[in-house]
ZABAVO-922340 format. One record per residue: residue in three letters; x negated, y, z of N, C-alpha, C, CB in turn. Coordinates in steps of 0.2 Angstrom, whole numbers, padded with zeros to 4 digits, always signed. Each point is the difference from the previous one (the first is absolute). Glycine has a CB too. Example, Ala and Ser with C-alpha at 12.3 -4.5 7.8 and 13.67 -1.06 7.14 Angstrom:
2
ALA-0066-0028+0039+0004+0006+0000-0004+0006+0000+0009-0006+0006SER-0007+0011-0010-0004+0006+0001+0004+0005+0003-0006-0003-0010
***
This chain:
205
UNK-0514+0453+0362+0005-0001+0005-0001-0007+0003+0008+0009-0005UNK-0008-0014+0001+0000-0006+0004-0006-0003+0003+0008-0001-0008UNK-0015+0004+0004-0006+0000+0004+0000+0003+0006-0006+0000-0010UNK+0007+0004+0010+0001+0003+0007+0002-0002+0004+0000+0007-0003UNK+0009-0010+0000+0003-0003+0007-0004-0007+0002+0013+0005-0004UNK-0016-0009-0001-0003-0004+0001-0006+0001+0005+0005-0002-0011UNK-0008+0007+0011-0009+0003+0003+0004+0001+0006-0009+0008-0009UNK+0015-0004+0010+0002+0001+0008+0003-0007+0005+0004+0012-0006UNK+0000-0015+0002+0004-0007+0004-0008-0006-0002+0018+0003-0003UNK-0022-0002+0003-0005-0004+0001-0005+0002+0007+0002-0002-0012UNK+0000+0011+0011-0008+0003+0007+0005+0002+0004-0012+0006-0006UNK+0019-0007+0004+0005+0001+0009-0002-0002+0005+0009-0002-0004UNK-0011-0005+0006-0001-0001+0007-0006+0001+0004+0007-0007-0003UNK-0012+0007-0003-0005+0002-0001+0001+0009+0005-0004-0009-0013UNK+0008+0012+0008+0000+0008+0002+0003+0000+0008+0003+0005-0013UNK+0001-0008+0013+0005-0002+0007-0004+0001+0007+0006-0008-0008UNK-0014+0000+0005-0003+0002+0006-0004+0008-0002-0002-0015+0003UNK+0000+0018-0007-0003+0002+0001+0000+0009+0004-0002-0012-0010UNK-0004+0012+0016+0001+0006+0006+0001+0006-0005-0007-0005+0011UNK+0008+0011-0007+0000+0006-0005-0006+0003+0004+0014+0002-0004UNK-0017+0000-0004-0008+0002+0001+0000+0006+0002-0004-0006-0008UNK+0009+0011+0010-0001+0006+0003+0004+0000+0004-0004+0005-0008UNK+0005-0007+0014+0003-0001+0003+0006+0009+0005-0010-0014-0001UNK+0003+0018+0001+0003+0007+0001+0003+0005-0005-0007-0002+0008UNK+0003+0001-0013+0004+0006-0007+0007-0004+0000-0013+0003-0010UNK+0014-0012+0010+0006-0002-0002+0008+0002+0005-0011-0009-0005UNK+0005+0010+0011+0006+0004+0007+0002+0007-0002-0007-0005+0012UNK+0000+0008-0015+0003+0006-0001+0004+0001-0005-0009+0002+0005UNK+0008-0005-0009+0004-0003-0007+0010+0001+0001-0011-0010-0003UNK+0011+0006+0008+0005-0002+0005+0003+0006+0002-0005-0009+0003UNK+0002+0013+0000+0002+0005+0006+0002+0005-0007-0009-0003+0015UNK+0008+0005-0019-0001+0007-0004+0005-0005-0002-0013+0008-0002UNK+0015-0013-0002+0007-0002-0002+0005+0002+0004-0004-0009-0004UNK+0003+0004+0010+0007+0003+0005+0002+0008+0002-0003-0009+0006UNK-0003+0013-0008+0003+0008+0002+0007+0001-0008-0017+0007+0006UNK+0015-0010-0009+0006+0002-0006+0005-0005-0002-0009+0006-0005UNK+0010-0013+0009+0005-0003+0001+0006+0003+0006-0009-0009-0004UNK+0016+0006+0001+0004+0003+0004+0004-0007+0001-0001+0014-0003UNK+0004-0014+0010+0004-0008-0001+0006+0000-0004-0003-0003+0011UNK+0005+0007-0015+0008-0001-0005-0003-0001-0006+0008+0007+0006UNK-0016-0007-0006-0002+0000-0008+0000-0008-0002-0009+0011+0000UNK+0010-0011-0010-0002-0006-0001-0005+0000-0003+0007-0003+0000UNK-0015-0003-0001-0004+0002-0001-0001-0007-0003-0003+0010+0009UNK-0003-0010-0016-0002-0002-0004-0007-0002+0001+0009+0004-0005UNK-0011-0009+0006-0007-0003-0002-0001-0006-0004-0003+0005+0011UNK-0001-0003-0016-0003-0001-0006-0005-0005+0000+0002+0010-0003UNK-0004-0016+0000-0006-0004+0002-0002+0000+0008-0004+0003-0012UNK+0009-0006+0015+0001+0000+0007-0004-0007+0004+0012+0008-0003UNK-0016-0011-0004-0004-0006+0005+0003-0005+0003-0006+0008+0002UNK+0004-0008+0004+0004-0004+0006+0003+0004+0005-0008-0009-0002UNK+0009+0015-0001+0004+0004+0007+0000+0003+0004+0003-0005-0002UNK-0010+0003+0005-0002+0004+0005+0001+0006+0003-0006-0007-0004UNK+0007+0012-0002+0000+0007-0001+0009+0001+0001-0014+0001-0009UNK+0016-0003+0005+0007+0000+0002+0006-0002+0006-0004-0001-0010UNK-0002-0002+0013+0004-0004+0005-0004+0004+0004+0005-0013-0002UNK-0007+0013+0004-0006+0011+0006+0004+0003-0001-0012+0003-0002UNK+0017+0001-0005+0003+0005+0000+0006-0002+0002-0007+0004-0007UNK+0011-0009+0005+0007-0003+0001+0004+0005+0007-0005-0014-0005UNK+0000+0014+0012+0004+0003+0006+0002+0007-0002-0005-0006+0008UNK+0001+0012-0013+0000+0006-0002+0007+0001-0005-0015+0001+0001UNK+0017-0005-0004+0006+0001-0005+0006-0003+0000-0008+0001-0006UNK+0013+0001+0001+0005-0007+0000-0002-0006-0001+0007+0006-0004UNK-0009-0004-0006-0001-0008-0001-0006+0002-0007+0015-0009+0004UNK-0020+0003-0003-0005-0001-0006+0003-0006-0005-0010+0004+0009UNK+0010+0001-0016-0001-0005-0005-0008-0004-0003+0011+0007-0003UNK-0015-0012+0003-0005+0000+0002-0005-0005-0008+0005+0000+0016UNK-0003-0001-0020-0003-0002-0005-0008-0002-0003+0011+0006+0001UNK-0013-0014-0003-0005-0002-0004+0001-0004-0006-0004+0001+0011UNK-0002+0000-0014+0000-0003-0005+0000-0007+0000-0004+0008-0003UNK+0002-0011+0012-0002-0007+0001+0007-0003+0002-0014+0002+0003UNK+0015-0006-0001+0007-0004+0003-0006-0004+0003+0013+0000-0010UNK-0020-0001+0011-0002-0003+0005-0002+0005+0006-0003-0011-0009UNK+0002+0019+0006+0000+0005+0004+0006-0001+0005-0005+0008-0009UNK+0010-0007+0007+0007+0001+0002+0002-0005+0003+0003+0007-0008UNK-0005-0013+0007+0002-0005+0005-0003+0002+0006+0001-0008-0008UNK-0007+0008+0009-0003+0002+0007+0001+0006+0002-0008-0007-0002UNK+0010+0014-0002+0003+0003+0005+0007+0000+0004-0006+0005-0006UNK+0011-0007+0000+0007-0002+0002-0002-0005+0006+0007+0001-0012UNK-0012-0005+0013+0000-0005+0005-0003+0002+0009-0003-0008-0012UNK-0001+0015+0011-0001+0004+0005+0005+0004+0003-0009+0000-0004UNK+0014+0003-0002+0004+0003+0003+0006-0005+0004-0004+0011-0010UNK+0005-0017+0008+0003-0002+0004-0002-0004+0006+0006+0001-0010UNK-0015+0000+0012-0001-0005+0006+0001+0008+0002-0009-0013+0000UNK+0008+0019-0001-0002+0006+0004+0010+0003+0000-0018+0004-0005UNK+0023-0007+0006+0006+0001-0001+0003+0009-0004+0000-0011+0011UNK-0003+0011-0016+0001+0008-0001+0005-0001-0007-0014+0005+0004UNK+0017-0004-0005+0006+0000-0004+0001+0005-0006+0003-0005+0010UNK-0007+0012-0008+0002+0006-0007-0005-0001-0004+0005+0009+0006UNK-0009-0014-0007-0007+0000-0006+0005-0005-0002-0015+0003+0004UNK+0015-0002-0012+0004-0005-0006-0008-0003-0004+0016+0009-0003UNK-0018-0013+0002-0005-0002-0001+0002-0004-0009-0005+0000+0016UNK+0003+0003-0021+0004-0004-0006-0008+0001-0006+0020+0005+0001UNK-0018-0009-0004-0006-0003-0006+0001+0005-0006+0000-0015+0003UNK-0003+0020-0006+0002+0002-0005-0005+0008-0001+0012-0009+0001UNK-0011+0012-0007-0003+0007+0001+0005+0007+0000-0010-0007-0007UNK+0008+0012+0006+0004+0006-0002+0005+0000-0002-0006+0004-0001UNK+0007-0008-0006+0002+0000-0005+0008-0006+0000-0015+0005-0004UNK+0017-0007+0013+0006-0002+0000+0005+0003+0000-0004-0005+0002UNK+0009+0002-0004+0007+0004-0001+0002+0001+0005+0002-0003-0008UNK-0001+0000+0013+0000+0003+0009-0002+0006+0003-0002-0011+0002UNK-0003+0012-0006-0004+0008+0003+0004+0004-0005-0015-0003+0005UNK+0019+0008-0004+0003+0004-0003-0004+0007+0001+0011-0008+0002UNK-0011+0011-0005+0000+0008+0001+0000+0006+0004+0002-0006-0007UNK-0005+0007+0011+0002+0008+0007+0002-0007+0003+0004+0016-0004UNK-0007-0022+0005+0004-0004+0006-0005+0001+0006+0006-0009-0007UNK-0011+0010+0008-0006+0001+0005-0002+0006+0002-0003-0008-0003UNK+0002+0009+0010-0002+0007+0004-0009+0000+0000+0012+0000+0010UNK-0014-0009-0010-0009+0001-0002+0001-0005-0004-0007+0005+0010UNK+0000-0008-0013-0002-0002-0004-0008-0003+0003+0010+0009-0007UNK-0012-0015+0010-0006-0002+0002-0003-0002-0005+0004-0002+0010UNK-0011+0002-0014-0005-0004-0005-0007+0001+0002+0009+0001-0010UNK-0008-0006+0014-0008+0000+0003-0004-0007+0000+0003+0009+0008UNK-0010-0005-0010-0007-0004-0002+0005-0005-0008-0010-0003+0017UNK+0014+0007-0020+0003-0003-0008-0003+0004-0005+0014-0003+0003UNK-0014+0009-0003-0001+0004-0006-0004+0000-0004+0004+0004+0004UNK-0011-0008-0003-0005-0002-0003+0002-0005-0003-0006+0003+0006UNK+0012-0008-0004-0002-0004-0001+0007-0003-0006-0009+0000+0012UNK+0011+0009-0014+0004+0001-0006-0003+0001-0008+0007+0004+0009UNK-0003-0007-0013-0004+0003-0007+0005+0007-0004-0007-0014-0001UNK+0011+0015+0005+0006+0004-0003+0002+0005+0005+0004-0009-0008UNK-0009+0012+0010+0001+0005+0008+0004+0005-0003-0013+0000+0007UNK+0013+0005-0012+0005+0003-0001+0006-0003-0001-0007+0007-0003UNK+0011-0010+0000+0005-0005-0001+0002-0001+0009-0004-0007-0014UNK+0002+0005+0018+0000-0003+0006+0001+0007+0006-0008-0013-0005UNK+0003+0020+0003+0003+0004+0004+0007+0002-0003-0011+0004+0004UNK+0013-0003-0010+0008+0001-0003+0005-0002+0005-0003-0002-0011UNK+0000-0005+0011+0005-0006+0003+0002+0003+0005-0005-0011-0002UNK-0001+0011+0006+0001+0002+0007+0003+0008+0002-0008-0010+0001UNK+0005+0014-0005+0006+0006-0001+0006+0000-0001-0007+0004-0002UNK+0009-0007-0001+0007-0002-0004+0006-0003+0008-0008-0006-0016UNK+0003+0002+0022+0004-0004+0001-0001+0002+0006+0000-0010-0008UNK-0003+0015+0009+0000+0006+0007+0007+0004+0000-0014+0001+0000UNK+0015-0001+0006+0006+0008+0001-0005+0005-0001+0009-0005+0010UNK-0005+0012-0012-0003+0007-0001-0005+0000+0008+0013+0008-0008UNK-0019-0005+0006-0003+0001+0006-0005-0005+0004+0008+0005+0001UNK-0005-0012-0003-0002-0007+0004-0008+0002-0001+0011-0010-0004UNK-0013+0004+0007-0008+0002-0001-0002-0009-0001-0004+0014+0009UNK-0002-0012-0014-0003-0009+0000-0007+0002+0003+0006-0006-0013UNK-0007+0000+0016-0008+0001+0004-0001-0006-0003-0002+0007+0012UNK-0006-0008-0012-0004-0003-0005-0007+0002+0003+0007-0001-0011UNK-0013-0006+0012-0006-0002+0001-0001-0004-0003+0000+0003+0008UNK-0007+0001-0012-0003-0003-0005-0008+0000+0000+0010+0004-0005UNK-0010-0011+0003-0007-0001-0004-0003+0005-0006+0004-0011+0002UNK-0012+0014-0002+0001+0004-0005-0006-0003-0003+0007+0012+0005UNK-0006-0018-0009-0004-0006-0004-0006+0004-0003+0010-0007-0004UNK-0009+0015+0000-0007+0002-0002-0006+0002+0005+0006+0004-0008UNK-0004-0004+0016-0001+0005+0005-0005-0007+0003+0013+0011+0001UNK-0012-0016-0002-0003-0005+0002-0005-0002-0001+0008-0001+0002UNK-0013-0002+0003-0007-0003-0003+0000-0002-0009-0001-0005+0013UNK-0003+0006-0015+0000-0001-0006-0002-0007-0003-0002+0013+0000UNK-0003-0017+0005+0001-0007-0001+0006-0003+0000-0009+0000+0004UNK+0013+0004-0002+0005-0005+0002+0006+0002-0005-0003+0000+0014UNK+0002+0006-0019+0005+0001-0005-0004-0003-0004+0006+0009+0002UNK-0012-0011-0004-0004-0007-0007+0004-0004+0005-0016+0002-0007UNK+0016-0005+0012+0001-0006+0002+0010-0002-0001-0014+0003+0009UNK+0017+0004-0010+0006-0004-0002+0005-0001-0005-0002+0004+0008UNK-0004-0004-0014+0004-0006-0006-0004-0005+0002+0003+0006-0011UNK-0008-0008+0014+0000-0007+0000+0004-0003+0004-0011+0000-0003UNK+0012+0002+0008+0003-0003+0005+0008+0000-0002-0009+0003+0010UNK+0011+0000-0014+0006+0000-0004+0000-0007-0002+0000+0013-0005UNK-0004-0013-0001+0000-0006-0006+0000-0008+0003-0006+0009-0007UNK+0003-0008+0015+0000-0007+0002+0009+0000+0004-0016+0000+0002UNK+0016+0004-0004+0006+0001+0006-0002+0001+0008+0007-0008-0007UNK-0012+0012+0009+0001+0002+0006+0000+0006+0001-0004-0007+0003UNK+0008+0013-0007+0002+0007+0002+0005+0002-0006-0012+0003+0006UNK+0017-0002-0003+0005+0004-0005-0001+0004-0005+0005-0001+0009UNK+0001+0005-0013-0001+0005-0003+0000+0007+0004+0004-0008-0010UNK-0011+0013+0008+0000+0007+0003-0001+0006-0004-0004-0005+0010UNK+0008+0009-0007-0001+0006-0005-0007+0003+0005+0015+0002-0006UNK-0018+0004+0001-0006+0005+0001+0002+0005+0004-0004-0003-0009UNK+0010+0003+0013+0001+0005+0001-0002+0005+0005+0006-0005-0005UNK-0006+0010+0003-0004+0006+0006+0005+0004+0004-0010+0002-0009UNK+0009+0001+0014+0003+0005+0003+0002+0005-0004-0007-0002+0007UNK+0004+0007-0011+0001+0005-0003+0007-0003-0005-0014+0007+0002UNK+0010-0014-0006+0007-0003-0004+0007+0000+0003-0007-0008-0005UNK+0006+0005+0010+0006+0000+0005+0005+0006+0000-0007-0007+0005UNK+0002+0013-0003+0004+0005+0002+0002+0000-0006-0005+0005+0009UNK+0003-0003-0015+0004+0004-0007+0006-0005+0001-0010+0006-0010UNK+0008-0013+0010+0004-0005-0001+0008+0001+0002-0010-0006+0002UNK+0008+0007+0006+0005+0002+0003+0005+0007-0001-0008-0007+0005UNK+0005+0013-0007+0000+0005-0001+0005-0002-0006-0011+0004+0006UNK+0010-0004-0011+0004-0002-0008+0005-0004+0003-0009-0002-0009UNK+0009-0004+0013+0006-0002+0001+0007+0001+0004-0010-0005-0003UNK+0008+0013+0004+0005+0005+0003-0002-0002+0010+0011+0001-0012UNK-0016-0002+0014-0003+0001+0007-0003+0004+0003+0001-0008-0001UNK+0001+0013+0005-0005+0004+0004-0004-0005+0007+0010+0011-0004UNK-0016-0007+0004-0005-0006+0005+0004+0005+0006-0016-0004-0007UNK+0015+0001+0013+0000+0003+0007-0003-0002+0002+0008+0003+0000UNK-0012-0011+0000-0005+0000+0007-0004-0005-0005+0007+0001+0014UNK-0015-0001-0015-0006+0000-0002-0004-0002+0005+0003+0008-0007UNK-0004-0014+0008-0007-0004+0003-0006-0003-0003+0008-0002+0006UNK-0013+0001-0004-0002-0005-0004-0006-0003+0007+0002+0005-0016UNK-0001-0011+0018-0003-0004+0005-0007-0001-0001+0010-0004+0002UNK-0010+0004-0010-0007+0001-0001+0000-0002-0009-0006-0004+0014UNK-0002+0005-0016+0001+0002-0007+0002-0003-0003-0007+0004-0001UNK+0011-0011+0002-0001-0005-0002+0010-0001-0002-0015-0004+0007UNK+0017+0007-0004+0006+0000+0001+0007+0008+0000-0007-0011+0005UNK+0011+0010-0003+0003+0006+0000+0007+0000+0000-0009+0003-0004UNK+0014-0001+0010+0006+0000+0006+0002+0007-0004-0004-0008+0014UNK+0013+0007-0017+0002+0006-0002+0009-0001-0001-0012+0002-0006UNK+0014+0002+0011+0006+0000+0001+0002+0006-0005+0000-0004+0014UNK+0004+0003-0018+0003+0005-0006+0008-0001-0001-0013-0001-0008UNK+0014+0010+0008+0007-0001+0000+0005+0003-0007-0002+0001+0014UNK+0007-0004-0017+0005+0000-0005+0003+0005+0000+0001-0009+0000UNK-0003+0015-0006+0002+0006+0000+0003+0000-0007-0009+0005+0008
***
């Protein structure tokens, strides 16, 4: 846990600048969220970065609870949301696992480009089943680490060990689904922008 928070509040500003590499799958990303937002919902996003993603959704809902491991993440979102004057994104340092996130408190549930970058994915969909209302849905875009060039999976313990890449899980698509599946979620919308990834709105049954 502390390596990580460490790996994140070091590549924050770094991440901050950095453009989004798919700039249309990420719209479309977008737009297929808003069809299942309603404005009285509360909504949860998980490794929320610098916010970006939360503060796009903010006009679609009541209010966003918006959470990172980094507090140098969170500074710089908390700092957008107040040049862009938006008020229902709550922007706080911490994981799943606080006492503030109660149980059936959320209508969704946001964790995107994270779930790779978990080592306890079943523990973490619980979480997030536990802390959905009956029905709610969690959407998630994922990295699918086996699906990727393969130089680039030898290439990521080294770049681990120097400290230039976090910890990733292997996960695949098909993992996901059962993943999901076991952790009491029905899929309802199934993307994948390409082989390399994969956009899945699943809902709490």
């Amino acid at each position: 846990m502390k390596e990580s928070k460490a790996f994140w509040d070091k590549a924050a500003a770094r991440y901050a600048r950095s453009p989004v590499k798919d700039e249309a799958s990420y719209q479309k990303k977008l737009a297929i969220t808003r069809e299942y937002l309603k404005p009285d919902w509360s909504v949860l996003e998980f490794g929320c970065g610098t916010g970006s993603t939360a503060l796009a959704h903010a006009p679609f809902v009541r209010e966003i609870v918006a959470t990172d491991i980094s507090d140098a993440m969170i500074e710089i979102a908390t700092a957008k949301a107040t040049e862009a004057g938006i008020t229902n994104v709550h922007f706080q340092q911490g994981t799943l696992n606080q006492p503030d996130l109660t149980p059936n408190r959320f209508d969704a549930v946001l964790g995107l480009n994270i779930l790779h970058l978990l080592e306890d994915l079943p523990a973490v969909l619980a979480t997030i089943h536990r802390l959905l209302k009956s029905g709610g849905v969690f959407v998630s875009s994922t990295a699918l680490v086996s699906e990727i060039n393969p130089v680039w999976r030898l290439a990521i313990p080294v770049m681990q060990r120097v400290g230039l890449a976090p910890y990733v899980n292997r996960l695949g698509r098909q993992d996901l689904l059962r993943a999901l599946a076991t952790a009491g979620f029905e899929v309802d919308y199934d993307w994948q922008p390409g082989k390399e990834s994969v956009f899945i709105v699943a809902r709490k049954v």
